[in-house]
C-alpha positions, 0 to 999 in steps of 0.5 A: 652409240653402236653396241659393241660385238660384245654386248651384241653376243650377250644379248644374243644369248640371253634372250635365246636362254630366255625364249628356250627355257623360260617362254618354251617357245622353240621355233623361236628359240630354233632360231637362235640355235646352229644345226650344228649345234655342240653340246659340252655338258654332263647333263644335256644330250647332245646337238640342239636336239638333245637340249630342245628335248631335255627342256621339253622333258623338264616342262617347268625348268626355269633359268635365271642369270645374275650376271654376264660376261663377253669377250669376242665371240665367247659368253659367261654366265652365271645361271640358276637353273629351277626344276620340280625334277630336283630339290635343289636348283643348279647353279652354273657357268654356261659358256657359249661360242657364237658364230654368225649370230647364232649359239654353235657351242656350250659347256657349263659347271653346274653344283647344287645351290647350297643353302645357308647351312651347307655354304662353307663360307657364309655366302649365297651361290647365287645373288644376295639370299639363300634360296632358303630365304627367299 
């Protein structure tokens, strides 16, 4: 059975996650990523340059996701970024717009990850622990 556009995108776009922030391959990654590239965020510079750069910066930045959702050329998901640079990891909703199979836009909402003693309800942020029970 034929994957649907979907799928297609959320394939797309965890491996391109992967292969940048995990792998640090960057021509690869390179490949995922428009020219045109347009950055939403707070913390990431702008265009691809700003992002290879600021994964270039944080040399041990490791992403995670526990889940994914697609509708047409849109992809959620929720993501665990890890860093020495910060004691806490963040958890985030990246939204990317794809076009021509290729990643052309991003925005995210990124917290804290809190631990079982800073979660109000009770519950992780991120699968089923605490990062402070792992």
């Amino acid at each position: 059975m034929a994957a649907t556009l979907e799928e297609k995108n959320t394939a797309l776009v965890l491996e391109a996650l992967d292969t940048l922030f995990n792998r640090k391959n960057y021509a690869q990654a390179a490949q995922f990523w428009s020219e045109s590239y347009v950055q939403h965020s707070r913390h990431v510079p702008a265009g691809r340059d700003g992002l290879f750069g600021l994964v270039r910066a944080l040399a041990d930045v490791r992403f995670e996701y526990d889940m994914a959702i697609a509708q047409g050329d849109f992809v959620w998901v929720h993501s665990r970024y890890t860093s020495s640079a910060s004691p806490a990891a963040l958890i985030g909703v990246d939204i990317i717009r794809i076009e021509d199979g290729k990643l052309v836009e991003h925005w995210d909402v990124l917290q804290d990850e809190a631990t079982r003693s800073e979660s109000a309800g009770g519950h992780p942020m991120f699968g089923s622990t605490f990062a402070d029970e792992r």
